[in-house]
N, C-alpha and C positions, 0 to 999 in steps of 0.2 A: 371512320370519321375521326381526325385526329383532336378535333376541339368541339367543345358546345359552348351555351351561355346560360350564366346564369339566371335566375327572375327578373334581375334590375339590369338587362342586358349588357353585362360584365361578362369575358370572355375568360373560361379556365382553359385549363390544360387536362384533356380526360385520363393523362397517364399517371398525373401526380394532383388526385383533388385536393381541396382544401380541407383537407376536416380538422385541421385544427381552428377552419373561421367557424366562428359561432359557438364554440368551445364554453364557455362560458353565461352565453344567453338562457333565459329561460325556457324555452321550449328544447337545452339540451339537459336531460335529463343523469342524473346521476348514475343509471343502471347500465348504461350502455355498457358494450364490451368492450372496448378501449378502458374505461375507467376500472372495469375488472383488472385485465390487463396491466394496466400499471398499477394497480395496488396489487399486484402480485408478486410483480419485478420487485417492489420496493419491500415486500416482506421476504425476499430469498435474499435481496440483498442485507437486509437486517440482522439476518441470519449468519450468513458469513461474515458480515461487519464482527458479529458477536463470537465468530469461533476466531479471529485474529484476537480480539481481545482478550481472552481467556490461556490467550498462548504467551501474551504479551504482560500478563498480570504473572501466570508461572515463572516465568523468566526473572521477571525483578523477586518476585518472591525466594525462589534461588539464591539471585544472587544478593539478594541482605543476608541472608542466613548464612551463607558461605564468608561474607564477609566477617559479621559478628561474630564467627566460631574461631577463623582465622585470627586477628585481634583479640582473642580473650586470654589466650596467650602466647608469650613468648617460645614456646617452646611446639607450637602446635605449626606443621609443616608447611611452607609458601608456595607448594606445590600442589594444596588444593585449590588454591585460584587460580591455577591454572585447567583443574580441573572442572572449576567453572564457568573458565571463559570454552571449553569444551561444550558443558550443560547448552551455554550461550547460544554457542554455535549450530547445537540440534536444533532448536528451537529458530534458531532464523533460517533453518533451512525448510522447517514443517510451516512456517508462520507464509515463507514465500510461496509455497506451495498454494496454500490456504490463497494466499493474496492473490494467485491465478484464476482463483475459482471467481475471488470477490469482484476481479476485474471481468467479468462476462454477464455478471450482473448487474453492476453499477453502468457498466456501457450501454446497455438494452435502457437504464432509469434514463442515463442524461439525453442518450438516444430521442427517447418521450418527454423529456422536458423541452429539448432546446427545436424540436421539430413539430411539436404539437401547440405544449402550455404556452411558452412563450410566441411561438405564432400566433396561438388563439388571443394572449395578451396584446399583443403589438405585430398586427400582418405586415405594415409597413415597412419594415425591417427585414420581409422575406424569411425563406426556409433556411437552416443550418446547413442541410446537404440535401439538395432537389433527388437522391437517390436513397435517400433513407431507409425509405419502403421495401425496397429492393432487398436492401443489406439487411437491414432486421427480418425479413421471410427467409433468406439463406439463413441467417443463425439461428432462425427456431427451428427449422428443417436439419440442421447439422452444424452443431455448435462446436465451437473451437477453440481450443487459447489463442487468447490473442497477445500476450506477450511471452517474453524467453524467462526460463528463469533467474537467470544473471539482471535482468530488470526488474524482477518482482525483487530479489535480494537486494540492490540498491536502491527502490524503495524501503522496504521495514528497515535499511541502516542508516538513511538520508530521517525515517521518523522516531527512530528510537535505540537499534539495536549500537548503533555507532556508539553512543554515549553511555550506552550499558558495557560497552568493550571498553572505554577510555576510562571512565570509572574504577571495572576492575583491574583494569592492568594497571591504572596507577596506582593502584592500592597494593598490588603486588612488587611496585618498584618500590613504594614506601618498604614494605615487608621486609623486602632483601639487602635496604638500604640503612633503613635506619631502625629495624625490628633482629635482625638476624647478628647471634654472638661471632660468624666470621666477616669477613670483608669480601666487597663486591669483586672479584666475579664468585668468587669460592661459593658466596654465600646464595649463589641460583643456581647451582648444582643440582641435579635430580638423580640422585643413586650412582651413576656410572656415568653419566654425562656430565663434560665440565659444563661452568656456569657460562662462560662465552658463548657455547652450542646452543646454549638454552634461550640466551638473551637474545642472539641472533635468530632464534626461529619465533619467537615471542614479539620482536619490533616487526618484523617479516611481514607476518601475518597483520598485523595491526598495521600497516602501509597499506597491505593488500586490502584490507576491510576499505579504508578510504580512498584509495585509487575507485576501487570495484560502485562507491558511494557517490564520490564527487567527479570522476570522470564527463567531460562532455557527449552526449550522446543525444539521439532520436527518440523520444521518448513516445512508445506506442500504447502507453496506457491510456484510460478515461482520462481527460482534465480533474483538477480537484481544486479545494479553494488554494486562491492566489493568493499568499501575505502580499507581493507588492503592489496591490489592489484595496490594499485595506480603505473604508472610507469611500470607498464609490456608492455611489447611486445612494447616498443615507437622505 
């Protein structure tokens, strides 16, 4: 039997019931296992929300201190900001790493927000994706990344790491330009490398950071908040 009705002879569909109607009424109790359920999601996702941060707080931690050592004197070499835009560069590779996980999480949260809570708030509006059920039992049966990592890395540089590269590298243009006793290119030299070699693998990279950032693309991660959204629904 492909359908029944409900009490108030209102007709569902028995392959996709309602349970986010009633969501909110008093005879739905708080114990239930969906509300397990997502308050579970939301504590894994918390969790990795917190191991990006901790990755993200080292990083700048880093790179102040490399900065202020750099700067304290003239004579202290331009080529450890280079070596910190290195540090950088670990760190936005474990952080995307990291952000792969976050995203398997967060997608199971919005998953339960926008197919249950907000059904249960406003059914008139209908379900987010009438197959939800579906997709979220394959992923607790056999979970899977769901994005590349070339996407999770233009993420943390589209949130942070981009400006943590443009910072230090300007700092290090300063260095070689208006800190160092020769003249520019001499003065980007690293040991056996002219300063041309150096500059040119230095802009390189730093093009490639923002191509890799602001390129147009498909974006297969969870949605997250919209700035050009700001101001709705207040």
């Amino acid at each position: 039997m492909d359908s029944e009705s409900t009490d108030d002879g209102e007709p569902t569909d028995s392959k996709y019931p309602e349970i986010g109607r009633g969501l909110l009424e008093a005879e739905m109790g708080p114990s239930s296992s969906l509300a397990h359920l997502y308050r579970g999601e939301i504590h894994r996702m918390k969790f990795w929300r917190e191991r990006l941060d901790q990755t993200t707080y080292w990083a700048i931690v880093i790179m102040s201190a490399i900065l202020t050592w750099t700067f304290s004197s003239r004579n202290n070499p331009h080529y450890v900001l280079l070596l910190g835009v290195a540090a950088l560069t670990a760190f936005l590779i474990i952080e995307a790493r990291r952000f792969r996980g976050y995203d398997i999480w967060r997608g199971r949260v919005r998953t339960l927000q926008k197919n249950v809570f907000a059904y249960g708030l406003d059914p008139s509006a209908g379900l987010e994706d009438p197959e939800w059920r579906e997709k979220l039992s394959r992923d607790y049966r056999q979970p899977v990344i769901k994005i590349s990592l070339e996407e999770a890395i233009a993420h943390r540089l589209r949130r942070i790491y981009l400006v943590l590269f443009t910072i230090t590298l300007s700092a290090w243009v300063v260095r070689i330009a208006a800190f160092a006793n020769r003249p520019w290119p001499e003065s980007a030299a690293v040991g056996d490398i002219p300063g041309l070699a150096v500059t040119a693998a230095v802009a390189t990279f730093y093009l490639l950071a923002v191509f890799v950032a602001l390129r147009n693309r498909t974006w297969q991660s969870e949605d997250e908040l919209r700035t050009e959204m700001v101001g709705q629904d207040r």
